[in-house]
N, C-alpha and C positions, 0 to 999 in steps of 0.2 A: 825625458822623452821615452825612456825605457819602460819607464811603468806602466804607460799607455798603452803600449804595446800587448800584454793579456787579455785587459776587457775590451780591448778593440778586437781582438783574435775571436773572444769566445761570443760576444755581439755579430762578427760576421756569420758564426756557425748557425747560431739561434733563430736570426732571421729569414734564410731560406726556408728552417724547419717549419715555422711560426706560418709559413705562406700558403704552406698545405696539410695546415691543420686541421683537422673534422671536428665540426661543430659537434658536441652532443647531442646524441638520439638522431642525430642524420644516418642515412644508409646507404651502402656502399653498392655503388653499382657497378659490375665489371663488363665487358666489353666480351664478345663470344667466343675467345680464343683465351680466357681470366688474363690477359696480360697486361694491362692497362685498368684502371677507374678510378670513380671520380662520385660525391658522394653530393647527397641531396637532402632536401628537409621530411622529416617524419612523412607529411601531407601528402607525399607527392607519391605515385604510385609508380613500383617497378613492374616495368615491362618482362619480365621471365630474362628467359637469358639472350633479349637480344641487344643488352648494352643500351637499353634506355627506360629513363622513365618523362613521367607525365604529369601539371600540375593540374586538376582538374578535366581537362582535355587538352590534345593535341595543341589545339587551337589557341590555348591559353598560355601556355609553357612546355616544350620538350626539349629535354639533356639528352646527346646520345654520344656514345664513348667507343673509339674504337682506337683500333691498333695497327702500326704498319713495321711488319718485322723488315728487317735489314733495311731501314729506308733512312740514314743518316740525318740526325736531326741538326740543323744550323738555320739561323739569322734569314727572314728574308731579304731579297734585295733590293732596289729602289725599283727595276724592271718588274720584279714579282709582285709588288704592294701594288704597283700601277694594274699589273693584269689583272689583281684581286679586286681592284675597283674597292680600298678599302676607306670606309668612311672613318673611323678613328682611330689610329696607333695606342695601344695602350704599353706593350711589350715588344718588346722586338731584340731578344738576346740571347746569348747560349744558353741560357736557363729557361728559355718560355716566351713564347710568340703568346702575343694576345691582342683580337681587336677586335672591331666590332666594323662587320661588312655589310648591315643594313638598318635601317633608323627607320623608326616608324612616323609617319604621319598625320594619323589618324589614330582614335584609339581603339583600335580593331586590328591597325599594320602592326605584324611582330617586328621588335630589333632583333637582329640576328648578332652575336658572339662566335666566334672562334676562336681557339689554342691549342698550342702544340706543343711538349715537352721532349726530351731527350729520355728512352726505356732502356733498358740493359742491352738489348738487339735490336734497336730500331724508336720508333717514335710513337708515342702515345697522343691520344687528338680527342677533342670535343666540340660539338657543336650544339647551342641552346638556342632557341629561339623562343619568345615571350614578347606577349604585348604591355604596352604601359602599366597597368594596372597590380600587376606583379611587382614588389620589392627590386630595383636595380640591387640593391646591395645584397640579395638574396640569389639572384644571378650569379654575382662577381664570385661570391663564397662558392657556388658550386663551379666555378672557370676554374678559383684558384685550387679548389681540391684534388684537381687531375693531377694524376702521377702513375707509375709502373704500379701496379696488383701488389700490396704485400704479399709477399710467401706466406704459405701457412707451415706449420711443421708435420711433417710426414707421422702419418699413425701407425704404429706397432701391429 
């Protein structure tokens, strides 16, 4: 049983890292206060600094990333999923609320995504909205990338 115990250890560490990893040549978009973002595909265009970009247009696909200092991040609860009027649970855990609050229809209605992770001071949040015709799996990738802003290292 003992031996188990390392590559089970270091498999726990890898797969959180592994969840919010940035694809290559995506770009990082931060949220207007740098403390929070979340990263997207070459294509899509950043909005300047207001924590969002766009695939084509609005109307097609937009990420927007913001941040809520001191706002304690936990679990929602079976009360708060109901007020959310949420259409799929994807997440829902001390690591990362994720779901999806609106399904489209037609292929013109966007489905709506949200998530929300745990920041150093507070919580970090995204919301994408996209109609059909856009990659789901190209979505997901920019949900799962959100995370606190890397630091950068102070210059001389």
């Amino acid at each position: 049983m003992r031996e188990f115990a390392i590559p089970t250890v270091i498999l726990l560490c890898i797969l959180p890292a592994a969840a919010q990893t940035v694809p290559a040549n995506w770009q990082i978009i931060k949220d207007s206060g740098n403390a929070c973002q979340l990263a997207v595909p070459p294509e899509w265009t950043h909005l300047g600094s207001a924590g969002a970009a766009v695939f084509q247009d609005p109307g097609t696909a937009l990420a927007v990333v913001t941040s809520q200092p001191a706002q304690a991040f936990k679990p929602l609860t079976e009360v708060m999923q109901k007020m959310l009027d949420i259409h799929k649970m994807f997440e829902n855990s001390a690591k990362r609320i994720f779901y999806q609050d609106k399904a489209s229809v037609a292929a013109q209605d966007q489905n709506g995504y949200s998530a929300a992770v745990p920041a150093k001071n507070g919580t970090c949040s995204c919301r994408v909205t996209f109609i059909p015709s856009v990659a789901e799996d190209t979505v997901r990738k920019v949900v799962m990338s959100l995370g606190p802003a890397a630091e950068t290292a102070a210059k001389n």
